[in-house]
Every structure is written in structure tokens, then in C-alpha cells.
DSSP file (Angstrom, degrees, kcal/mol; ACC not computed):
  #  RESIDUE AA STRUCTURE BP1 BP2  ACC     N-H-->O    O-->H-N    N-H-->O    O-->H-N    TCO  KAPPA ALPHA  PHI   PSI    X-CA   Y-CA   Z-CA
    1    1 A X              0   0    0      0, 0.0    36,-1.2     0, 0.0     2,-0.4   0.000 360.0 360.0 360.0 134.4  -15.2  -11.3   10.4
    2    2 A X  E     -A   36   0A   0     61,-0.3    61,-1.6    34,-0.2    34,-0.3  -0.803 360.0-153.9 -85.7 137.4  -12.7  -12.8    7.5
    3    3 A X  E     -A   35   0A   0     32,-2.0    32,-0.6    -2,-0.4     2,-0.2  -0.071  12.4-158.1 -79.9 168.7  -14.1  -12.7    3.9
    4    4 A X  E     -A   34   0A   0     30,-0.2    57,-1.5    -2,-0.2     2,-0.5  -0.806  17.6-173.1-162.9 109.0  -13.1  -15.0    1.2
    5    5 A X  E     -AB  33  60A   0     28,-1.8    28,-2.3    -2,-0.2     2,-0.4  -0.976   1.2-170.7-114.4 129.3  -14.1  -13.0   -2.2
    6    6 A X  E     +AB  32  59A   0     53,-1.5    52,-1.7    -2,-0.5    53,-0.7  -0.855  10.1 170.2 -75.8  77.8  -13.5  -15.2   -5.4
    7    7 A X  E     -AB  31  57A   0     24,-2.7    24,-3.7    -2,-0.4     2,-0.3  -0.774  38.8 -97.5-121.5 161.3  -13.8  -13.4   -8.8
    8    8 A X  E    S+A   30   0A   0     48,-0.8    48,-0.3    -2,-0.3    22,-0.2  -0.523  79.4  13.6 -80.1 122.3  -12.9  -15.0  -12.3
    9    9 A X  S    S-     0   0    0     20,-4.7     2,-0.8    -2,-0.3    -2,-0.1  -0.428  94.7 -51.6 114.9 170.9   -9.6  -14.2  -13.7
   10   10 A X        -     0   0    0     -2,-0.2     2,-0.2    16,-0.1    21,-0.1  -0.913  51.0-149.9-119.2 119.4   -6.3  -12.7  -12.9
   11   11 A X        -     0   0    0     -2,-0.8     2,-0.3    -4,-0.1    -2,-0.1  -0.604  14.1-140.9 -92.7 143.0   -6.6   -9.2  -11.2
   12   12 A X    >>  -     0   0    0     -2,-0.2     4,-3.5     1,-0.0     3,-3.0  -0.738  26.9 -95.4-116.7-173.6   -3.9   -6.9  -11.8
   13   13 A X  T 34 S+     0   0    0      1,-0.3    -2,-0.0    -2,-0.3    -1,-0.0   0.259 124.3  47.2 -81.9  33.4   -2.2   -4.5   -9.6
   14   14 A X  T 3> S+     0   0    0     -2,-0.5     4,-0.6     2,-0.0    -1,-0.3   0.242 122.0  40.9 -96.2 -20.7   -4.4   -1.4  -10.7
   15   15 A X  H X> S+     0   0    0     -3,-3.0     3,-0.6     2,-0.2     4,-0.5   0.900 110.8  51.4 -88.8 -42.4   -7.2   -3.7  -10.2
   16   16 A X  H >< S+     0   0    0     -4,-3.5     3,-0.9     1,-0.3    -3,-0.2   0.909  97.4  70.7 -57.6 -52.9   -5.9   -5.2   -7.1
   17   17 A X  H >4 S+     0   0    0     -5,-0.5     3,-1.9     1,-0.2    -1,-0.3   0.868  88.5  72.4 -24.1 -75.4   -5.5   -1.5   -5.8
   18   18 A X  H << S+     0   0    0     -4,-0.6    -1,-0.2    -3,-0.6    -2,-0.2   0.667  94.4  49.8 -25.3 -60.0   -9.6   -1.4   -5.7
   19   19 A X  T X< S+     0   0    0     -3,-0.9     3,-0.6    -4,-0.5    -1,-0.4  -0.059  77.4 178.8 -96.7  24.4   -9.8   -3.4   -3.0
   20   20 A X  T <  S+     0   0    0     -3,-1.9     3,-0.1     1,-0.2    -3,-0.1   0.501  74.9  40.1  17.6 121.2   -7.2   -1.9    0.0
   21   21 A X  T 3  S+     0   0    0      1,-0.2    15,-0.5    14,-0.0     2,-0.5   0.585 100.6  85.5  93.9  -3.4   -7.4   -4.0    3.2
   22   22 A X    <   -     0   0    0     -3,-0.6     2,-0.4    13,-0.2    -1,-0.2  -0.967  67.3-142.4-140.3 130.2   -7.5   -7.8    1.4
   23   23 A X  B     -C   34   0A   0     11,-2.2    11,-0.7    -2,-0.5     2,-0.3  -0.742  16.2-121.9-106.6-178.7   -5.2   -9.1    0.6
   24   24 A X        -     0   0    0     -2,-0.4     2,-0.4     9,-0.2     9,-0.2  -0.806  17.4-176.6-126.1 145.9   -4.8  -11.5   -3.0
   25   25 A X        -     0   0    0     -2,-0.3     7,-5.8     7,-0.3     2,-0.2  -0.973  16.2-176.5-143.1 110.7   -3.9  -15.0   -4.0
   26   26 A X  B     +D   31   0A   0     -2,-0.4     2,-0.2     5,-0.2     5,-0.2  -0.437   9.0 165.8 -74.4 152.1   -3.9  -15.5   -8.1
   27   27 A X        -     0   0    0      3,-0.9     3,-0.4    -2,-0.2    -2,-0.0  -0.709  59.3 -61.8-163.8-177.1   -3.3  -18.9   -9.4
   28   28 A X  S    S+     0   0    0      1,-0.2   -18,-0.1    -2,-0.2     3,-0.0   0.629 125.8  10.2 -44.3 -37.6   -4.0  -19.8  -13.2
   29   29 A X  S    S+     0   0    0    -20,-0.1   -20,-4.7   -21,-0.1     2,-0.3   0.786 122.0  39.5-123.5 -23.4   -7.8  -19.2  -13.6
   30   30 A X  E     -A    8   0A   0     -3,-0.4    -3,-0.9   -22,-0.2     2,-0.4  -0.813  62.4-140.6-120.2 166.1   -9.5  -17.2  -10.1
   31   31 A X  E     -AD   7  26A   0    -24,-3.7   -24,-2.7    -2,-0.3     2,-0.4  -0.930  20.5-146.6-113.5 148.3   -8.0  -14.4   -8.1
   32   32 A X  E     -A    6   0A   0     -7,-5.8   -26,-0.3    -2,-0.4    -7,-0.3  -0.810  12.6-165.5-116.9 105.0   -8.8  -15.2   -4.5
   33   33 A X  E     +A    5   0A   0    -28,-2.3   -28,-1.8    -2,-0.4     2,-0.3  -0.221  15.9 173.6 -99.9 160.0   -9.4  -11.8   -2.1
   34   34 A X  E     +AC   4  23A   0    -11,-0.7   -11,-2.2   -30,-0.2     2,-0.2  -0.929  12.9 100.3-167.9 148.4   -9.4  -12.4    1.6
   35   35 A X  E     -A    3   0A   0    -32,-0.6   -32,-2.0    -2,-0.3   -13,-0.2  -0.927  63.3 -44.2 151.0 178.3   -9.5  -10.2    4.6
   36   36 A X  E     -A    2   0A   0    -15,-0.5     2,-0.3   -34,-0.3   -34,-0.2  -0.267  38.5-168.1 -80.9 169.9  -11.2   -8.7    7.3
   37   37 A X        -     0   0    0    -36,-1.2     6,-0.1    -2,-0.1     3,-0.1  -0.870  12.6-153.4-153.4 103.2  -14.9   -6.9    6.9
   38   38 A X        -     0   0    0     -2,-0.3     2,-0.2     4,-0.1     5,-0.1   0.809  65.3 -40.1 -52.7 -36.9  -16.0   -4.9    9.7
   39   39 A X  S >  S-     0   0    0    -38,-0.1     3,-0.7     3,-0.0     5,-0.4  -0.963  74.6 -64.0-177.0-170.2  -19.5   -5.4    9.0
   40   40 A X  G >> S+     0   0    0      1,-0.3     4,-1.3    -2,-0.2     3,-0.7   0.761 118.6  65.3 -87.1  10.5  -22.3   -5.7    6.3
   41   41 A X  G 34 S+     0   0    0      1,-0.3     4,-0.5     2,-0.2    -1,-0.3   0.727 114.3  28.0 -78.6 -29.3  -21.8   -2.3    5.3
   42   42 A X  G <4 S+     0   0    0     -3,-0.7    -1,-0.3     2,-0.1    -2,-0.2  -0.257 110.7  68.3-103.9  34.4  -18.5   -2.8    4.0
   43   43 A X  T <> S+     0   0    0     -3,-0.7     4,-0.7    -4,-0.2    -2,-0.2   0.514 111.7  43.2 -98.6 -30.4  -19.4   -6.7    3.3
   44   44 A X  H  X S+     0   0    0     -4,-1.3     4,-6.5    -5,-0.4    -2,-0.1   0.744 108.5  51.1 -58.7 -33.1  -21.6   -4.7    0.7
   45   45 A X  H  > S+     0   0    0     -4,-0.5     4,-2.7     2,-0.2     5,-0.2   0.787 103.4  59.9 -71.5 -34.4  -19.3   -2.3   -0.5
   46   46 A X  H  > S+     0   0    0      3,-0.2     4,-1.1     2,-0.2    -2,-0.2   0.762 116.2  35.7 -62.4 -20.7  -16.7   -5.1   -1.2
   47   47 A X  H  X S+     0   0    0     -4,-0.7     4,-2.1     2,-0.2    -2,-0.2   0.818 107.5  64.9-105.7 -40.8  -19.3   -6.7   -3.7
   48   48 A X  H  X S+     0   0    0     -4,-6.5     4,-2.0     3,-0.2    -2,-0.2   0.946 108.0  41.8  -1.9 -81.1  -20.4   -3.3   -4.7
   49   49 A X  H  X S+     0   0    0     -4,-2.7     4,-2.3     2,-0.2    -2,-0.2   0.968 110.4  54.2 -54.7 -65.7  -16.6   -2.9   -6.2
   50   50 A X  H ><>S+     0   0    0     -4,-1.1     3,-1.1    -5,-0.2     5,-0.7   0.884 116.3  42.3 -42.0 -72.7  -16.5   -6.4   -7.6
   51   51 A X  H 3X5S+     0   0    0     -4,-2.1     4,-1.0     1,-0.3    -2,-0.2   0.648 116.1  45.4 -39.9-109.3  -20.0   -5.3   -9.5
   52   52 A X  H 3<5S+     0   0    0     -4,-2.0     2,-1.7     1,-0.3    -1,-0.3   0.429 108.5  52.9 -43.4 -37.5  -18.9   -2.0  -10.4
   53   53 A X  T <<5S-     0   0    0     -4,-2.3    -1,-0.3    -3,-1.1    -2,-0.1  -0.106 115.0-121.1 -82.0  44.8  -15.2   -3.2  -11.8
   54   54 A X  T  45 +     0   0    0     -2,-1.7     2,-0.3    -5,-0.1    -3,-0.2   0.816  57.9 161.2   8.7  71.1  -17.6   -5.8  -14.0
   55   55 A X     << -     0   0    0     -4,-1.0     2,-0.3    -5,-0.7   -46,-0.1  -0.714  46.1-114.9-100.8 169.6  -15.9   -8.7  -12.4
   56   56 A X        -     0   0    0     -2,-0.3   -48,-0.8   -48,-0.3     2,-0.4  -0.808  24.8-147.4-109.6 143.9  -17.3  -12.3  -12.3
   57   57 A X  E     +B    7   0A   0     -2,-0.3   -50,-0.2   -50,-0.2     3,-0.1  -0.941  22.6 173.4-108.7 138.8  -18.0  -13.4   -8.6
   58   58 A X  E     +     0   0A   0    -52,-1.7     2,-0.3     1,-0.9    -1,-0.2   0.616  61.6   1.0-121.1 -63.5  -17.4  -16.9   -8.6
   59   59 A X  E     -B    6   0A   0    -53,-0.7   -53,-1.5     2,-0.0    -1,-0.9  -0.843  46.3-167.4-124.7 154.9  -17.8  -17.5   -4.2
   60   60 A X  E     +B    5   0A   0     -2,-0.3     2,-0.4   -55,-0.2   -55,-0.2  -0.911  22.2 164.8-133.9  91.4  -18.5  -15.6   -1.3
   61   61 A X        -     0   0    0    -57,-1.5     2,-0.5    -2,-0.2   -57,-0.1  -0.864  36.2-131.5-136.5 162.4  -17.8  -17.2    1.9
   62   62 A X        -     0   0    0     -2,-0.4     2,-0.4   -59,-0.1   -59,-0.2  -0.816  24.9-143.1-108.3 135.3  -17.5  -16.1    5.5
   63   63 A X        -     0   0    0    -61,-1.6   -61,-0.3    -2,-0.5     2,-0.3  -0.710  19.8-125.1 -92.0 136.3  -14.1  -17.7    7.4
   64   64 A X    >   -     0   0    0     -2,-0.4     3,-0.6   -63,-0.1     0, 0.0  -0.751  26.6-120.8 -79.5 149.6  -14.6  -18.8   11.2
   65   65 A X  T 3  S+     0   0    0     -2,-0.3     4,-0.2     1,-0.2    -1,-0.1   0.653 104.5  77.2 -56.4 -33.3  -12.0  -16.9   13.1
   66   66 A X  T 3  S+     0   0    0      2,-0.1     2,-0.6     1,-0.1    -1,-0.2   0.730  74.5  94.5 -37.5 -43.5  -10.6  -19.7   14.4
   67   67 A X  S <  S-     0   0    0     -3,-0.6    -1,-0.1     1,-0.1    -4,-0.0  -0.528  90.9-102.8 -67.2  96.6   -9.0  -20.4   11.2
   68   68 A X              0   0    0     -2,-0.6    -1,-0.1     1,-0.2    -2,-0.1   0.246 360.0 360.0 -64.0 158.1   -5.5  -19.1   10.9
   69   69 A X              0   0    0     -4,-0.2    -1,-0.2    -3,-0.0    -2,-0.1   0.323 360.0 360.0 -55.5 360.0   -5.3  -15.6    8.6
């Protein structure tokens, strides 16, 4: 399943590091995280990490597959 992680701000590449396997789309004001998630055990750990790095979660959305990557 593809992810779409939103959090507030411009991540940088120690921060960006955190999150391995997604890849990132910046643009002035959100960084936008995106990638596969095997399951809800790592859809938990991926918000885990947002929470632990005290990041703002702005959206959370699940991609149909259909859509290209």
C-alpha cells in the first residue's frame, strides 16, 4: 500500500534520513513523504517517527495503487 505522510515544515537531510524507504517532496511551507508501507505495523512506526522527531502531521492518506508512484 502507498502512504502520503504530510508534516509542517521543511525536513532536512538528517531529518529526511529518519524516514529510509519514502521518498520527499518539499515545497515552501509542508514536506510531503510518500512511499510504500507494508502494513500497519510499519504504517505505525512511520507516525511513531513523525511523533517522536516532534514534527507537525498535517495529512495522512492512503494512495490506491492504481495511481502512478
Amino acid at each position: 500500500m502507498i502512504y502520503e505522510f504530510r508534516v509542517r515544515g521543511q525536513l532536512g537531510e538528517m531529518m529526511l534520513r529518519a524516514f529510509d524507504g519514502l521518498r520527499a517532496e518539499t515545497n515552501c511551507h509542508d514536506t510531503l513523504l510518500r512511499g510504500v508501507v507494508q502494513d500497519q505495523a510499519a504504517l505505525h512506526g512511520v507516525l511513531g517517527q513523525i511523533e517522536a522527531l516532534g514534527l507537525e502531521l498535517v495529512e495522512v492518506r492512503r494512495v490506491p495503487d492504481d495511481l502512478p508512484r
